[in-house]
N, C-alpha and C positions, 0 to 999 in steps of 0.2 A: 542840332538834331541828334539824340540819343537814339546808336543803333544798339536795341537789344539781345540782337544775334549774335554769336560768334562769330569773329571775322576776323580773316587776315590781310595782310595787302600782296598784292602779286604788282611786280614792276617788270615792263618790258623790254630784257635786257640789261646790260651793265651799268651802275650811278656812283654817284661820290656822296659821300657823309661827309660834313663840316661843321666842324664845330668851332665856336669863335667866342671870344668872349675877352674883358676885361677887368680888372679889381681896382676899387679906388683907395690905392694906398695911403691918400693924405686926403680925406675928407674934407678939411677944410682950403683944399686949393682947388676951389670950384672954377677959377678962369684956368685950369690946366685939362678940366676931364671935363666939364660942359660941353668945350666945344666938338670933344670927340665923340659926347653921345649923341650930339645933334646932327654929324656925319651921314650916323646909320642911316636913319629912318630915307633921307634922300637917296642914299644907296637903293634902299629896297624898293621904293618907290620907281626906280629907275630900271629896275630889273622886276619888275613885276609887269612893267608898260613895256620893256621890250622881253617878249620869251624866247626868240630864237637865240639871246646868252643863253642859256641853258639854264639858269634858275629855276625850279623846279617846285619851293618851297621852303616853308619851316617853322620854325616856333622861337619865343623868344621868352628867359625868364629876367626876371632884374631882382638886385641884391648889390651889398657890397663889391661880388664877383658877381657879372653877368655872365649869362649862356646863351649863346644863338644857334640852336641846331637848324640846321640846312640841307636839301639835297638838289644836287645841279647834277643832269645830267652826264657828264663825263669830268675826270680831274681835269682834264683839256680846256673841257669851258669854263671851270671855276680860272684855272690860271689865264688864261684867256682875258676874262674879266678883269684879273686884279691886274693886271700890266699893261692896260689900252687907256692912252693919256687922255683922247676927249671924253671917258666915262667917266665916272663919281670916283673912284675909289681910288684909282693912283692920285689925283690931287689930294686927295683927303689923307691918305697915308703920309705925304709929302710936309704936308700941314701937322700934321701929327708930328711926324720924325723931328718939324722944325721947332713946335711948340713945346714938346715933353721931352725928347730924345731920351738922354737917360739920366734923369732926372730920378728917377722910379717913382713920383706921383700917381702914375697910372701904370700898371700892369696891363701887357697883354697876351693873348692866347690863341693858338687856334691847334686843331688835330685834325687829318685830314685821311678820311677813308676810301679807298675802291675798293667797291662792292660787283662781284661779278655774278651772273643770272645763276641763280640758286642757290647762294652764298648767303643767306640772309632766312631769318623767319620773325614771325611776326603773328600776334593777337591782340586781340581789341574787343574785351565785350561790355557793353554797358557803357560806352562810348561812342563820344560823337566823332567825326572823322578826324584822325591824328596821325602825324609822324607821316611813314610810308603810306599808311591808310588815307591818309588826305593826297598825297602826292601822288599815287598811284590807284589803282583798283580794288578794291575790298571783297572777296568773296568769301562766302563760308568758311568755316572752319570744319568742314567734313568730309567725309573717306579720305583722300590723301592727304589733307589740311587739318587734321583732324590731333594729331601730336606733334611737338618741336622737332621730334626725330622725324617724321612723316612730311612735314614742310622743309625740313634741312636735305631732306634723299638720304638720310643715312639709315642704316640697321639701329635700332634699338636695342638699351641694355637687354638681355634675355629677360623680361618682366611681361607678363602681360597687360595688353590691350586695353584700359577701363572708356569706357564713357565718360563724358562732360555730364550726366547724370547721375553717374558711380562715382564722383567729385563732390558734386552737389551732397549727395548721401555720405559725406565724411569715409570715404573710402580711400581717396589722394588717387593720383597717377603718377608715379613715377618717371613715365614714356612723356609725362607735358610736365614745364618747367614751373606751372603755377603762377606765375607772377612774382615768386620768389629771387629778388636779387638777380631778375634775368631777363633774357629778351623773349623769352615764353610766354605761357597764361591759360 
């Protein structure tokens, strides 16, 4: 469902950003990285059936190098997760470490963020519910939501105010990041 309103997402409280992903450095050694992309999907399966882990959400893209963007709850409960032997994931790591180790067939990745309440901003227009916006609350983007300075609580450059209409009209707003290269729009 496409929402056509401005929208941002409000999260209640502090979360973690995870990013995960792998590259398949030798394409042709499919019995080395098969079995690790067949890992995932059990994982998530796993953690979508149970939510008091803290999993929370995310999105997935695939390529040579994969992205899993993710949000859990607290870094607590991601680590939580990855270290508890009768879940998915420490076998699977295990199986990995045993099958690839450093071999470097498969590359892996991850980057792991705490995000504390109000430390984050977010837009979403013309879009169906994404990122934060699918994980958390989506509300307008007006009066205090209304610029990236104005959802971050900080002062703005001294520039004035425009509207998401005065945008529209080729006018730009300085005070919102546009979708340029940012976490704005």
């Amino acid at each position: 469902m496409i929402i056509t309103d401005r929208m941002s997402a409000r999260m209640d409280g502090p979360f973690c950003v995870f990013l995960i992903g792998m590259r398949f450095n030798r394409l042709w050694k499919i019995h080395q990285w098969l079995p690790v992309t067949l890992d995932m999907p059990r994982m998530l399966a796993e953690l979508e059936r149970r939510p008091e882990l803290g999993f929370l959400g995310g999105h997935s893209w695939f390529g040579r190098t994969t992205i899993m963007l993710q949000y859990w709850r607290s870094f607590e409960a991601l680590t939580r997760y990855a270290r508890q032997p009768d879940l998915q994931h420490l076998p699977a790591w295990g199986r990995f470490r045993q099958r690839v180790g450093h071999s470097g067939d498969v590359g892996i990745w991850h980057e792991t963020y705490r995000v504390s309440e109000g430390q984050y901003e977010s837009i979403y227009h013309h879009m169906p519910p994404f990122g934060l916006g699918k994980v958390g609350t989506l509300v307008p983007s007006i009066g205090r939501h209304e610029t990236a300075a104005q959802r971050m609580n900080v002062e703005p450059a001294a520039q004035p105010i425009q509207t998401p209409m005065d945008i529209g009209e080729g006018k730009g707003d300085p005070g919102d990041l546009g979708g340029i290269g940012s976490a704005g729009g």
